[in-house]
N, C-alpha and C positions, 0 to 999 in steps of 0.2 A: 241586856242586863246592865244594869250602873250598878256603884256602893256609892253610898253617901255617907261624909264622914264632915261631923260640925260637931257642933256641942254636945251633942247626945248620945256622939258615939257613933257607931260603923254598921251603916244597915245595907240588906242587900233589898234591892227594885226590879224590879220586871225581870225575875227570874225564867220564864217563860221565853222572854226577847230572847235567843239566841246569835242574833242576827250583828249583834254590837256588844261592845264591852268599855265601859269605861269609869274613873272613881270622879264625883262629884263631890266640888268642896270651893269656900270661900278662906280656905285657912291657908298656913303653908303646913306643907307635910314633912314631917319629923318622923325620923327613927321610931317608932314604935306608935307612932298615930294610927295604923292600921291593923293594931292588935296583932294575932296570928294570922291575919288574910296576907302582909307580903308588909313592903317597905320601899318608901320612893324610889327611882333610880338617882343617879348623881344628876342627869339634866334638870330633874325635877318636871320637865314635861309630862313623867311615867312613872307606874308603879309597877311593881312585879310583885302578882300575885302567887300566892302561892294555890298550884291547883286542886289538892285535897282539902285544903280548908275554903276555899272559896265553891267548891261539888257542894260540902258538908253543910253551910252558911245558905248556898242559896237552894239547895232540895230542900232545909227544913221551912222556907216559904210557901213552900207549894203544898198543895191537897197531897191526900194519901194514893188518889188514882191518877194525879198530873206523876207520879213521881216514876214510875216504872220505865214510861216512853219519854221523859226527859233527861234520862241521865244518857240515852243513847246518842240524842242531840246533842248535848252539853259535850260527852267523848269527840261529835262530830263538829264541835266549833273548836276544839282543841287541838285536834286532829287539822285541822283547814291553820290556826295559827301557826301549828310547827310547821306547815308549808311554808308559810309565810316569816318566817325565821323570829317570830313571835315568841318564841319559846326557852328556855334555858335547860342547861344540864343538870339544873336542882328543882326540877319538876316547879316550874314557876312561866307564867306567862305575862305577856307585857301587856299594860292596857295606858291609854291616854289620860292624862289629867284634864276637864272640865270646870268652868264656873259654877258652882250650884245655884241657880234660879231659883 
């Protein structure tokens, strides 16, 4: 799953992909460039999303029958990041910052 954030605002992609997380973008990222999804970190390499609006944002991509078996996924990429200390004490996870292509 990516978000992409340009001109048009903050959209979520291949909600489905589980496999990968990251925000796509040509800008730099500003305090509040990411709406309610989270807010760069200070490296600026990262954003820290937040994980109930980023669940909320990328379920309503999906069909009515992808949605039941992919929030069990989604818990389990979440799940696999707090392994990986991806995670924070304010219900927020880390993802990498990318070029948008």
């Amino acid at each position: 799953m990516y978000i992409v954030v340009d001109g048009d605002g903050v959209t979520v992609h291949e909600a489905d992909n589980l496999k990968a997380l990251s925000v796509r973008t040509n800008q730099a990222l500003t305090a509040g460039a990411l709406g309610s999804l989270g807010e760069p970190s200070a490296d600026g390499a990262h954003v820290w999303l937040n994980v109930d609006a980023l669940r909320a944002a990328a379920r309503a991509t999906l069909s009515s029958d992808q949605r039941e078996t992919w929030v069990s996924g989604f818990d389990g990429m979440i799940a696999y990041a707090t392994s990986k200390g991806w995670t924070d004490t304010h219900g927020r996870v880390r993802a990498h910052v990318e070029p948008l292509s």
